[in-house]
PQR file with spaces between the fields and no chain letter, atoms N, CA, C, O and H, PARSE charges and radii, in Angstrom:
ATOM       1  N    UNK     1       0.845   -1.183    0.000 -0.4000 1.5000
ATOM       2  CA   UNK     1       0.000    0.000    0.000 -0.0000 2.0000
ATOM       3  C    UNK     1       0.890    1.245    0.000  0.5500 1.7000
ATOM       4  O    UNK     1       1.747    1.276    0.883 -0.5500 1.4000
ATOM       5  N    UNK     2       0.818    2.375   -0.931 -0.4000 1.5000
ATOM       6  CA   UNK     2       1.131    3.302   -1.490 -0.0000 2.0000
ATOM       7  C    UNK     2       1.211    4.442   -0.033  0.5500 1.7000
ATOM       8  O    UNK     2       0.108    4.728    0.432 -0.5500 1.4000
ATOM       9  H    UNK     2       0.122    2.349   -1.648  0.4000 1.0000
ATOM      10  N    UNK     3       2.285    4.987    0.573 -0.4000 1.5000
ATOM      11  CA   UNK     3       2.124    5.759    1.723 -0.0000 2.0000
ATOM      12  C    UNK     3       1.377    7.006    1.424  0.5500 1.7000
ATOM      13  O    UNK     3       1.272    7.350    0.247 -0.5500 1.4000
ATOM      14  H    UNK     3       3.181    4.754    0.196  0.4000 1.0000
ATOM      15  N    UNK     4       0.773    7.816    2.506 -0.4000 1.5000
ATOM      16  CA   UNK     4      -0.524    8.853    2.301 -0.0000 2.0000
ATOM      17  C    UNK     4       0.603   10.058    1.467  0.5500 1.7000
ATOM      18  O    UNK     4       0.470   10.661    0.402 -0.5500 1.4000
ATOM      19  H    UNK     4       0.858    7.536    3.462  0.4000 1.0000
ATOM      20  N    UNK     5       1.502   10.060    2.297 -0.4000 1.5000
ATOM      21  CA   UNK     5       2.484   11.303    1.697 -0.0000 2.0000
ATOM      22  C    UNK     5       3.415   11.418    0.595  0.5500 1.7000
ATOM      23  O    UNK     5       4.436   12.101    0.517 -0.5500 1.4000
ATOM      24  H    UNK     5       1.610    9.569    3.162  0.4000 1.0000
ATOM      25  N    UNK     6       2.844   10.567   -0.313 -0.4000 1.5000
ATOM      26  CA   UNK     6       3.590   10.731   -1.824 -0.0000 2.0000
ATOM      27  C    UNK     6       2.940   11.125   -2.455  0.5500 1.7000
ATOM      28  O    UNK     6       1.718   11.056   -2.323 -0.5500 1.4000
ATOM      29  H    UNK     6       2.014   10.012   -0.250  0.4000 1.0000
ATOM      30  N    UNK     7       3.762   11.886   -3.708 -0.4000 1.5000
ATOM      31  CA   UNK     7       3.087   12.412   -5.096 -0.0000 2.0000
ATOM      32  C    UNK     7       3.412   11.595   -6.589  0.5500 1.7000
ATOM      33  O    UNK     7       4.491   11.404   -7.149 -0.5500 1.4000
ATOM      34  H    UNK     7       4.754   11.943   -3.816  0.4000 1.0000
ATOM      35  N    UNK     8       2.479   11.331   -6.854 -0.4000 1.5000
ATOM      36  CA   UNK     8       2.754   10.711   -8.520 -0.0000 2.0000
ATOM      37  C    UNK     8       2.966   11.725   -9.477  0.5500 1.7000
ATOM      38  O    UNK     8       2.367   12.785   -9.302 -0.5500 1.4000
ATOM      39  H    UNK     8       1.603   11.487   -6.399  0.4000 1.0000
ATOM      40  N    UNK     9       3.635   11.613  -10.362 -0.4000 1.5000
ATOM      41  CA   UNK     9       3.724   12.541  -11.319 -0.0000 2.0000
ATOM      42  C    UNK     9       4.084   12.279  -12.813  0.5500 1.7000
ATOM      43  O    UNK     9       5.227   11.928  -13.104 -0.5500 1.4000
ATOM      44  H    UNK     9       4.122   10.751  -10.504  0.4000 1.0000
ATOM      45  N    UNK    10       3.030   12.463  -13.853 -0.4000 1.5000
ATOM      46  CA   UNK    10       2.655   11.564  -14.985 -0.0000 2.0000
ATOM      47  C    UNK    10       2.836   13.406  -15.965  0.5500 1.7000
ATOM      48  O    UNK    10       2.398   14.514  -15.656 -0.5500 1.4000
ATOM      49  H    UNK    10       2.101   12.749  -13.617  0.4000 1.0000
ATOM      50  N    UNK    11       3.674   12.931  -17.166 -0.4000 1.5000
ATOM      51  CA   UNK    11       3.838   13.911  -18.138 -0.0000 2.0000
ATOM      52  C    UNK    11       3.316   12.854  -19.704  0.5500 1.7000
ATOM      53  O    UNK    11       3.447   11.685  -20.066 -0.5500 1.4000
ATOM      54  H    UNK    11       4.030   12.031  -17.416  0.4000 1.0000
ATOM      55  N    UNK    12       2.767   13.969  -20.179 -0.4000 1.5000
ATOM      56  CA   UNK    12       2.238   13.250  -21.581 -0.0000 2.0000
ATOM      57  C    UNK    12       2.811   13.643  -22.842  0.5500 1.7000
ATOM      58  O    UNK    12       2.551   14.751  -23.310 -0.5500 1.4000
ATOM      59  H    UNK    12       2.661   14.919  -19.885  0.4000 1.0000
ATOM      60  N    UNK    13       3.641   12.753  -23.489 -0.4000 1.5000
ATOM      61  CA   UNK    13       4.254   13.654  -25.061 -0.0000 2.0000
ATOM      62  C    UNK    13       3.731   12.995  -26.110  0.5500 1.7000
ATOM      63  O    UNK    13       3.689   11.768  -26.201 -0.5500 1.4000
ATOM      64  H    UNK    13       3.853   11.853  -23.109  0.4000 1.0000
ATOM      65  N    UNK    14       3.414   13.606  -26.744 -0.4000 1.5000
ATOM      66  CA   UNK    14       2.927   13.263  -28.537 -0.0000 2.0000
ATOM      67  C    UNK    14       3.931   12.773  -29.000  0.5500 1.7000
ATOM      68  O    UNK    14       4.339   13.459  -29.937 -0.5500 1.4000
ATOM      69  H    UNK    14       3.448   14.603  -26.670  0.4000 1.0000
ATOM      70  N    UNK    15       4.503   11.962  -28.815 -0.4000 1.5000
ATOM      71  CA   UNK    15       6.072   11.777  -29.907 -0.0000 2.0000
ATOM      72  C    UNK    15       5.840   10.061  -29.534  0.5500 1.7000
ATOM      73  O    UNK    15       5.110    9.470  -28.737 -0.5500 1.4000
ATOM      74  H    UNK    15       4.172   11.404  -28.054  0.4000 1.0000
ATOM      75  N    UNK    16       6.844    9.626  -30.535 -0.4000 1.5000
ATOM      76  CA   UNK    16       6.922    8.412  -30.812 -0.0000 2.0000
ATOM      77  C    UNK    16       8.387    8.128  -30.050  0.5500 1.7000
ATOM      78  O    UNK    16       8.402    7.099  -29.375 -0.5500 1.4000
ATOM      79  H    UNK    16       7.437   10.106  -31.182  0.4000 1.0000
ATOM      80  N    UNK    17       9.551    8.874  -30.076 -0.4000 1.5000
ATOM      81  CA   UNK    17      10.442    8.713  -29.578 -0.0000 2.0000
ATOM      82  C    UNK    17      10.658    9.841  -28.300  0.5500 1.7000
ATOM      83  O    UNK    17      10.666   11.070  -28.370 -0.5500 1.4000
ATOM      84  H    UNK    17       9.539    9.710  -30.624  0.4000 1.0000
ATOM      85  N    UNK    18      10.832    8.947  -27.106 -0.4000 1.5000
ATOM      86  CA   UNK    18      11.517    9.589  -25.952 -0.0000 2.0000
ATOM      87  C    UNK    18      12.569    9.894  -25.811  0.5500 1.7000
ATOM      88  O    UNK    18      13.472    9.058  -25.827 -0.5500 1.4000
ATOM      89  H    UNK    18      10.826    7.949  -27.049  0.4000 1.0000
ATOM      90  N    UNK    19      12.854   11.592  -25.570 -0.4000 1.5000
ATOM      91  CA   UNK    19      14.642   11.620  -25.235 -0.0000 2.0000
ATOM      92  C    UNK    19      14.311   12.024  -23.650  0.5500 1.7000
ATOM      93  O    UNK    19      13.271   12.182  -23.010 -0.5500 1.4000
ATOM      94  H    UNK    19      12.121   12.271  -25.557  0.4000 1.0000
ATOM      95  N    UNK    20      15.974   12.123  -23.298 -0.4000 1.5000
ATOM      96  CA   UNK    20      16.039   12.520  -22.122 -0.0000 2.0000
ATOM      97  C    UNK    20      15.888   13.360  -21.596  0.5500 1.7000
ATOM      98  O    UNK    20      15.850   13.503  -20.374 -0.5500 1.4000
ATOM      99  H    UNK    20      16.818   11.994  -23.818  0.4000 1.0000
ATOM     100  N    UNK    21      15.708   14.481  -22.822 -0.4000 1.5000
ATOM     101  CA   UNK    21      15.755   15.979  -22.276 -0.0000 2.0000
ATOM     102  C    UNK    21      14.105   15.824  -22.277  0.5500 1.7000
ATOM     103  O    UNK    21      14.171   16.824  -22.992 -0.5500 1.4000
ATOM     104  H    UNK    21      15.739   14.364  -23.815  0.4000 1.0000
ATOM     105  N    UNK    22      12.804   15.563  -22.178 -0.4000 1.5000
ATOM     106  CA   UNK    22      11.571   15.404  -22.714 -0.0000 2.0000
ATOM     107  C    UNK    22      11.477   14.828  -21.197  0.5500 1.7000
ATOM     108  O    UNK    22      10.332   14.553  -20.838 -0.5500 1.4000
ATOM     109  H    UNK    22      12.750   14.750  -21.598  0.4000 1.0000
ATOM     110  N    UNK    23      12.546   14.601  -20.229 -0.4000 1.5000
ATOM     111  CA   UNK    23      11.823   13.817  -18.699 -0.0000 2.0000
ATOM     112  C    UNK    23      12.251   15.277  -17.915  0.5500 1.7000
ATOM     113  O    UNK    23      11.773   15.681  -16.855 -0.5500 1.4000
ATOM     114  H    UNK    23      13.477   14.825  -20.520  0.4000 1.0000
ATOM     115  N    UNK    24      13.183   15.876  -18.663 -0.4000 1.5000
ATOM     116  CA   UNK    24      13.440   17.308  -17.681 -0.0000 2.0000
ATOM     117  C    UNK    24      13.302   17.639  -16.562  0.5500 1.7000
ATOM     118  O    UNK    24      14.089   17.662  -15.615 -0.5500 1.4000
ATOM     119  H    UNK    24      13.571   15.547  -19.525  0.4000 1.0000
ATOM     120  N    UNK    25      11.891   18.006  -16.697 -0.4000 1.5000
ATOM     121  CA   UNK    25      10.625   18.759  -15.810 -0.0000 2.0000
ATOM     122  C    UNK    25      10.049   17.559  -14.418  0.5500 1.7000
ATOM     123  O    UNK    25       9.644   17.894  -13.305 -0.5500 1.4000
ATOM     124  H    UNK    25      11.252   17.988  -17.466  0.4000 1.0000
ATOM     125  N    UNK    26      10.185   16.238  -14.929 -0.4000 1.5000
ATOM     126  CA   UNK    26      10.463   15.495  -14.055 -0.0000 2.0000
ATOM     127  C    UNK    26      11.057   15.016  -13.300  0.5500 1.7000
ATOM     128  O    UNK    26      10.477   14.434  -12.383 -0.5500 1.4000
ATOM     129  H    UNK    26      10.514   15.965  -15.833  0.4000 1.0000
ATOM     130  N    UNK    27      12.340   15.049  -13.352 -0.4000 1.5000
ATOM     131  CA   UNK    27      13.951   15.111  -12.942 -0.0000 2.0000
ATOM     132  C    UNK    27      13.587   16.472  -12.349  0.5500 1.7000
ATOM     133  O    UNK    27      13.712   16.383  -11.127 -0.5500 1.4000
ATOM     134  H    UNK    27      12.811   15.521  -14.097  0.4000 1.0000
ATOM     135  N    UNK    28      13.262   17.467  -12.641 -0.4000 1.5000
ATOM     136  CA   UNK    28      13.061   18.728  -11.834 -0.0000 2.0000
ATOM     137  C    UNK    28      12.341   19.114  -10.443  0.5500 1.7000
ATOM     138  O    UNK    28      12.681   19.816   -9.491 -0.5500 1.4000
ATOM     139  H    UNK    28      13.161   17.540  -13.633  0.4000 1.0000
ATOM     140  N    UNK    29      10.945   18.177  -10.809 -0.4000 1.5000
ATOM     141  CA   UNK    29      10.382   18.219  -10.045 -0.0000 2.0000
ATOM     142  C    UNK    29      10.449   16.753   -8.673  0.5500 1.7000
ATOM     143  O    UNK    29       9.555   16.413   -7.898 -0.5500 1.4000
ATOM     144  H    UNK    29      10.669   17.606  -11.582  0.4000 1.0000
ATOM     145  N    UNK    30      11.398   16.368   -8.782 -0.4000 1.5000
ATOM     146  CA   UNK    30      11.900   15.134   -8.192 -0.0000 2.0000
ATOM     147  C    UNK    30      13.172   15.917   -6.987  0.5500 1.7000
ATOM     148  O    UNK    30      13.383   15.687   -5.797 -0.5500 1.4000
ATOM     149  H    UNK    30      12.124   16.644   -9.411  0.4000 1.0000
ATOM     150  N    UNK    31      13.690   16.698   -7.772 -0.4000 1.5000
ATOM     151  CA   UNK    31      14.815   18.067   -6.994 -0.0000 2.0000
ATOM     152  C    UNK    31      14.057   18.079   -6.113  0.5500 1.7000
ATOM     153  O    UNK    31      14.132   17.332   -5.138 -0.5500 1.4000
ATOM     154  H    UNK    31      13.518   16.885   -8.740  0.4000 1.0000
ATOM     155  N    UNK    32      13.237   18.887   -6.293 -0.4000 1.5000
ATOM     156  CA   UNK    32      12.683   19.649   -5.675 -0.0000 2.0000
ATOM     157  C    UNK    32      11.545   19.777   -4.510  0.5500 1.7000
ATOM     158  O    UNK    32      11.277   20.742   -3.795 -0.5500 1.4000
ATOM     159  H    UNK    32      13.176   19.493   -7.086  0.4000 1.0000
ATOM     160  N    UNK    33      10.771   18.023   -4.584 -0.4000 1.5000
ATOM     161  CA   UNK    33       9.600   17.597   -3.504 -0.0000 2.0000
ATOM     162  C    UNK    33      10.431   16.308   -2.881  0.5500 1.7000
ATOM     163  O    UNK    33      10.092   15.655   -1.894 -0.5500 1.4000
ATOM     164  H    UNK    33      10.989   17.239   -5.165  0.4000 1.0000
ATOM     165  N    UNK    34      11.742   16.082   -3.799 -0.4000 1.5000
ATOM     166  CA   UNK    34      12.220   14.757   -3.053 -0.0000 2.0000
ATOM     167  C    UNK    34      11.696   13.078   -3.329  0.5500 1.7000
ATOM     168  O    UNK    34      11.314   12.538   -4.367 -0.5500 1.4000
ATOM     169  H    UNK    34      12.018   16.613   -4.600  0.4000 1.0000
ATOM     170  N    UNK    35      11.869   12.515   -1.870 -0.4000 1.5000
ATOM     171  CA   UNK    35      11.195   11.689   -1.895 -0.0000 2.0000
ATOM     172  C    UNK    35       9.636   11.056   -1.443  0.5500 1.7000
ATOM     173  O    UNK    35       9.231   10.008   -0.940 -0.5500 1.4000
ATOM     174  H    UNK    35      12.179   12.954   -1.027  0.4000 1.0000
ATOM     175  N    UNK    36       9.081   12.228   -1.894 -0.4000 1.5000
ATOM     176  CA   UNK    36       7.630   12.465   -1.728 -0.0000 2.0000
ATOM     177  C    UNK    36       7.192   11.984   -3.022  0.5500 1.7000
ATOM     178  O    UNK    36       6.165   11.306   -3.068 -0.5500 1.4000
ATOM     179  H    UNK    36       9.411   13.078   -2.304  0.4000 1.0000
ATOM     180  N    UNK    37       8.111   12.357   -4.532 -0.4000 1.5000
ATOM     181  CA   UNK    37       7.665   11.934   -5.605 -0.0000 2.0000
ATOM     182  C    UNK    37       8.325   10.313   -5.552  0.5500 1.7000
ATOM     183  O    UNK    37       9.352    9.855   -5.052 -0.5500 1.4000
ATOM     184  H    UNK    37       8.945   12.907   -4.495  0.4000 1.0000
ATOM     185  N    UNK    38       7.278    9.758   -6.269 -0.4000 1.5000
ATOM     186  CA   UNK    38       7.709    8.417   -6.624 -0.0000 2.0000
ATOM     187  C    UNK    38       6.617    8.212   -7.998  0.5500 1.7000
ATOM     188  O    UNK    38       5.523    8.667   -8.330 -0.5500 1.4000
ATOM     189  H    UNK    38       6.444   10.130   -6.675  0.4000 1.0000
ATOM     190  N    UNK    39       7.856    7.023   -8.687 -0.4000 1.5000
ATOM     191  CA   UNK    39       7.361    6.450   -9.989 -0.0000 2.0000
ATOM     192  C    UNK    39       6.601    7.823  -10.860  0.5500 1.7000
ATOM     193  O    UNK    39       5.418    8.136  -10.990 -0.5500 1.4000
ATOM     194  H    UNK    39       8.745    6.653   -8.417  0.4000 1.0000
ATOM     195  N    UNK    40       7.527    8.274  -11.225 -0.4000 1.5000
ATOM     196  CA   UNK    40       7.149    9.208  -12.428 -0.0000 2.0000
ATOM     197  C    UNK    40       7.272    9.017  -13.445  0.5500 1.7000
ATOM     198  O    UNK    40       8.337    8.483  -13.754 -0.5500 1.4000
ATOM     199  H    UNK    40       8.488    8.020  -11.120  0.4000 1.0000
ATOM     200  N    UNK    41       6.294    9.324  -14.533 -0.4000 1.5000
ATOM     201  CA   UNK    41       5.874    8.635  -16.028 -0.0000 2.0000
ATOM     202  C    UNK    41       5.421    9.476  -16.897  0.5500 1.7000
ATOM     203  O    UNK    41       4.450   10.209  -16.711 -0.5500 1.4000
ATOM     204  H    UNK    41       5.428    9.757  -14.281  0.4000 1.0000
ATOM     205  N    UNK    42       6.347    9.400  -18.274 -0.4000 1.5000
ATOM     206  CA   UNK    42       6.215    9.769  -19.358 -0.0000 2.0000
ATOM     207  C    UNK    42       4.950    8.607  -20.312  0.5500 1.7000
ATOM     208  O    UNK    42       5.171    7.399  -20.401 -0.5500 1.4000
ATOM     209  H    UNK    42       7.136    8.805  -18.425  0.4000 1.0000
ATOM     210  N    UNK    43       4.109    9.051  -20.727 -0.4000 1.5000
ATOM     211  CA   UNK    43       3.592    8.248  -21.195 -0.0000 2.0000
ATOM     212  C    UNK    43       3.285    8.988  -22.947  0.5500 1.7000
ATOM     213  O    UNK    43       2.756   10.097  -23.016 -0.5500 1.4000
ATOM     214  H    UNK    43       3.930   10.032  -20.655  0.4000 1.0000
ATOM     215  N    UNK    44       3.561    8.463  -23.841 -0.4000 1.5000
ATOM     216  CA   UNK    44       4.020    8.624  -25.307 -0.0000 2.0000
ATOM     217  C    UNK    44       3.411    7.670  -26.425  0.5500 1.7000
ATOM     218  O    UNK    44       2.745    6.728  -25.996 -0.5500 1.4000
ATOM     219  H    UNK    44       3.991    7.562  -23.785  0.4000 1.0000
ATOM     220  N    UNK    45       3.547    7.788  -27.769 -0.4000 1.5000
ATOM     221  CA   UNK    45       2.720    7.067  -28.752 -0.0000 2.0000
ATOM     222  C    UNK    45       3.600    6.111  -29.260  0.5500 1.7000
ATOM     223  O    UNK    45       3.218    5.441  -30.220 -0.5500 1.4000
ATOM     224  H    UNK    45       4.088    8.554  -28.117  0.4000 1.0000
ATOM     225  N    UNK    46       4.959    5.884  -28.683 -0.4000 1.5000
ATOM     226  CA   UNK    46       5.725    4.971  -29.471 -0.0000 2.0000
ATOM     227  C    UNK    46       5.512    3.432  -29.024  0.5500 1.7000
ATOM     228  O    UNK    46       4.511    2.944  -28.501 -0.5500 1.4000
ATOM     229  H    UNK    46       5.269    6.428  -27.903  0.4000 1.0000
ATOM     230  N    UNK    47       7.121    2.597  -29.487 -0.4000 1.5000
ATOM     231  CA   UNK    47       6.594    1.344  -29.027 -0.0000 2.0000
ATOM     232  C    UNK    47       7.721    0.998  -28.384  0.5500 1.7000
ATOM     233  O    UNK    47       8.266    0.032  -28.918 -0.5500 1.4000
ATOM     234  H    UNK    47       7.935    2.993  -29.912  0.4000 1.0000
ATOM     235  N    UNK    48       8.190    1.354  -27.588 -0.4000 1.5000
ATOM     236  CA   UNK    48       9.379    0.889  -26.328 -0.0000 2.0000
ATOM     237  C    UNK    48       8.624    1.098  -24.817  0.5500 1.7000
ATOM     238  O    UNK    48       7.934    2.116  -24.750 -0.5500 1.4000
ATOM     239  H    UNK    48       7.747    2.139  -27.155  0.4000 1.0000
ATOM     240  N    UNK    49       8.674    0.277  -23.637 -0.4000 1.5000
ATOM     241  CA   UNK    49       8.448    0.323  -22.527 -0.0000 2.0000
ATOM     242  C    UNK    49       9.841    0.190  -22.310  0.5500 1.7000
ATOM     243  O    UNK    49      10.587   -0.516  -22.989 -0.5500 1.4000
ATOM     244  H    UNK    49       9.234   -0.550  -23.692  0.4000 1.0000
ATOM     245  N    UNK    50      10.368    1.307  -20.767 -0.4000 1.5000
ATOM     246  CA   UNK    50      11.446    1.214  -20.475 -0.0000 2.0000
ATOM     247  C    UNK    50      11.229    2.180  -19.088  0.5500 1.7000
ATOM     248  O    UNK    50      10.334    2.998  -18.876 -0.5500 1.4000
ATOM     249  H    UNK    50       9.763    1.880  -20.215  0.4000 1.0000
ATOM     250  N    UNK    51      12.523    1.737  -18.111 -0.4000 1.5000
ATOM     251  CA   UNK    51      12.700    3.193  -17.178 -0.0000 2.0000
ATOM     252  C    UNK    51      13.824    3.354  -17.197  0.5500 1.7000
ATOM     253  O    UNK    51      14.667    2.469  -17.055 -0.5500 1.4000
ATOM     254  H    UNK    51      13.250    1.072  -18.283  0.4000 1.0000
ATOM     255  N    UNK    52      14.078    4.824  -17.426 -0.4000 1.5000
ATOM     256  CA   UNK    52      15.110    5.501  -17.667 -0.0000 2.0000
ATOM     257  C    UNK    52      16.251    5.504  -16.466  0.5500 1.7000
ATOM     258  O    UNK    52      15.956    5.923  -15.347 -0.5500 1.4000
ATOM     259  H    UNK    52      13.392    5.542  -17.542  0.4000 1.0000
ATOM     260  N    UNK    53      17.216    5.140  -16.692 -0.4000 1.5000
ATOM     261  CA   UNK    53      18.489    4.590  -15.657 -0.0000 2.0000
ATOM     262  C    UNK    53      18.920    5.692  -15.058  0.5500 1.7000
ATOM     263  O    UNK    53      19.325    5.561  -13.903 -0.5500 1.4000
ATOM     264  H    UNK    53      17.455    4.800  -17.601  0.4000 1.0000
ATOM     265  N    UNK    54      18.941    6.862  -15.600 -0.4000 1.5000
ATOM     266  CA   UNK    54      19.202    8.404  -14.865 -0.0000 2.0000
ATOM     267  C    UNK    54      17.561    9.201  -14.478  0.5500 1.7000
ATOM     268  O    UNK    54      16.900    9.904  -15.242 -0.5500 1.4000
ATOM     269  H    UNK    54      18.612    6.968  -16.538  0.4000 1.0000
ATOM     270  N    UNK    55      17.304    8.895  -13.380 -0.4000 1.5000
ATOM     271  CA   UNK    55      15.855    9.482  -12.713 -0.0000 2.0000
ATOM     272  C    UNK    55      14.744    8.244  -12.623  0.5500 1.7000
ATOM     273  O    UNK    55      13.591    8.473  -12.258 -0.5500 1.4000
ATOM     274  H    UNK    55      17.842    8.324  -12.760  0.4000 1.0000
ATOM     275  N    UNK    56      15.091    7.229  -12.904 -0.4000 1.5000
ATOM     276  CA   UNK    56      14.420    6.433  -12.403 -0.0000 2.0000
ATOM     277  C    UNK    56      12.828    6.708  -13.556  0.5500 1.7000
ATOM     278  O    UNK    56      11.830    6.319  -12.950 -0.5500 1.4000
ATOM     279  H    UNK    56      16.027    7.044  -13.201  0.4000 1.0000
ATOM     280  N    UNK    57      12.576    7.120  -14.612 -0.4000 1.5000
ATOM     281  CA   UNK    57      11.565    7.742  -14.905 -0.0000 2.0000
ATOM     282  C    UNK    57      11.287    6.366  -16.237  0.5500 1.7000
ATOM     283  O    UNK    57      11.972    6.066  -17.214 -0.5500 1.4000
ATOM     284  H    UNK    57      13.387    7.435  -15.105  0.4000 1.0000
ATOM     285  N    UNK    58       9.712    5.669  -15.592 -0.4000 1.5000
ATOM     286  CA   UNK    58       9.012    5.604  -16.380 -0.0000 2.0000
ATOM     287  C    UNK    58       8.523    5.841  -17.702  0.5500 1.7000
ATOM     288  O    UNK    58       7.768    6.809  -17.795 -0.5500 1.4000
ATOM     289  H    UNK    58       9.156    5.913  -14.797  0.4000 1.0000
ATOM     290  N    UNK    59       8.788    5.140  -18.849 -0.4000 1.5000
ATOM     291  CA   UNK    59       8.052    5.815  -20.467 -0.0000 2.0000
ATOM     292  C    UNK    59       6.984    4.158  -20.744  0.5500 1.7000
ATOM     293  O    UNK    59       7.294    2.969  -20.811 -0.5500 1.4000
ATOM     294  H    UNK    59       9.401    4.354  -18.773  0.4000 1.0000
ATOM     295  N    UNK    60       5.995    4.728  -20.816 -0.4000 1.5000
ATOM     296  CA   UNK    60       5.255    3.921  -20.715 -0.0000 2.0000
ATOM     297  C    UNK    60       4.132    4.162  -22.681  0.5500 1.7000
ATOM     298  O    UNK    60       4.009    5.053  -23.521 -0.5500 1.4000
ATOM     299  H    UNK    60       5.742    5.695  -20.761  0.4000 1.0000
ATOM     300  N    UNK    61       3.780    3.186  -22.541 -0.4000 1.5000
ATOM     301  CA   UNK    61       3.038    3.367  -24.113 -0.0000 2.0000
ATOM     302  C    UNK    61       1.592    3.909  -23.546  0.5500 1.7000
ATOM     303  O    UNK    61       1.046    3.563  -22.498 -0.5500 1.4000
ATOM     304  H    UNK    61       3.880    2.462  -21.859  0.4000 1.0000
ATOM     305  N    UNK    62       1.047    5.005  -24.679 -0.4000 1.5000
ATOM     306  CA   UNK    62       0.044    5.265  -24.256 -0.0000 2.0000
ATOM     307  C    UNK    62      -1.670    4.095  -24.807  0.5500 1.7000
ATOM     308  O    UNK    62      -2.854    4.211  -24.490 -0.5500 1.4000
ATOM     309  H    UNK    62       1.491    5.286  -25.530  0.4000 1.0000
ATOM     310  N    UNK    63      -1.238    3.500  -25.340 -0.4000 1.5000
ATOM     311  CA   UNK    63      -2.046    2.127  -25.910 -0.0000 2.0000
ATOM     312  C    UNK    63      -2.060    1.038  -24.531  0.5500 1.7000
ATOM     313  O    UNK    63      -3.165    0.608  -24.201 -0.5500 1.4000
ATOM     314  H    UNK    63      -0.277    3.406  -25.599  0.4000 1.0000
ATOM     315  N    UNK    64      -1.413    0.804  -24.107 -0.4000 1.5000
ATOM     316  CA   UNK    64      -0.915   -0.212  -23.042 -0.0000 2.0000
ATOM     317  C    UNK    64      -2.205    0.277  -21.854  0.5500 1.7000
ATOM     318  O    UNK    64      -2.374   -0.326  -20.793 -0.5500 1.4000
ATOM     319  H    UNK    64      -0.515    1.154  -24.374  0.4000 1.0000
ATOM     320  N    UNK    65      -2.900    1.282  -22.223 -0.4000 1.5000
ATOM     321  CA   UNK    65      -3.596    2.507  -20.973 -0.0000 2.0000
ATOM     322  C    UNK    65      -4.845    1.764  -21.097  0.5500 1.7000
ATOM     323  O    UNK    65      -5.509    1.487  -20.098 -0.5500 1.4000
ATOM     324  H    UNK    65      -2.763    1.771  -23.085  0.4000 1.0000
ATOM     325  N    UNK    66      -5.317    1.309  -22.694 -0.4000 1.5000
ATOM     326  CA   UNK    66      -6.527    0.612  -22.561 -0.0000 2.0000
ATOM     327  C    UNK    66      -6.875    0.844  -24.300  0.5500 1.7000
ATOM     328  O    UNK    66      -6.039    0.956  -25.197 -0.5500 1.4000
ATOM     329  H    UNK    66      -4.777    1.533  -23.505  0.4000 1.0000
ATOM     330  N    UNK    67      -8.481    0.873  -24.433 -0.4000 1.5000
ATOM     331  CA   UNK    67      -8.301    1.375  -25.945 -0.0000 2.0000
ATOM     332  C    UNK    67      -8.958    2.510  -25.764  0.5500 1.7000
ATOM     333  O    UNK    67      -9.099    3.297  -26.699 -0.5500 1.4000
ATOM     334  H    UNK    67      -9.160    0.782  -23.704  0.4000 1.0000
């Protein structure tokens, strides 16, 4: 069970390919609330599932969501 005092934090890009600079704002906002944020996710139109080895950040397919 998920503790009361965390924040999720989900960014959405139109692109087919994820770069690193595109998790930025997430990596930013991870600075900055700590470890209050957990599992943060890019979710995108391409076809790779992966988490990114620098920030720990989630890219998730946006199909995988449902139809």
């Amino acid at each position: 069970m998920p503790r009361a005092d965390t924040i999720p934090a989900v960014e959405v890009k139109l692109t087919r390919a994820v770069e690193s600079t595109h998790m930025r704002h997430l990596r930013w906002l991870k600075r900055i609330i700590g470890d209050e944020l957990v599992d943060p996710v890019v979710i995108n139109t391409g076809n790779a599932v992966y988490r990114e080895p620098r920030g720990g950040v989630a890219v998730v397919l946006l199909g995988l969501l449902g139809p």
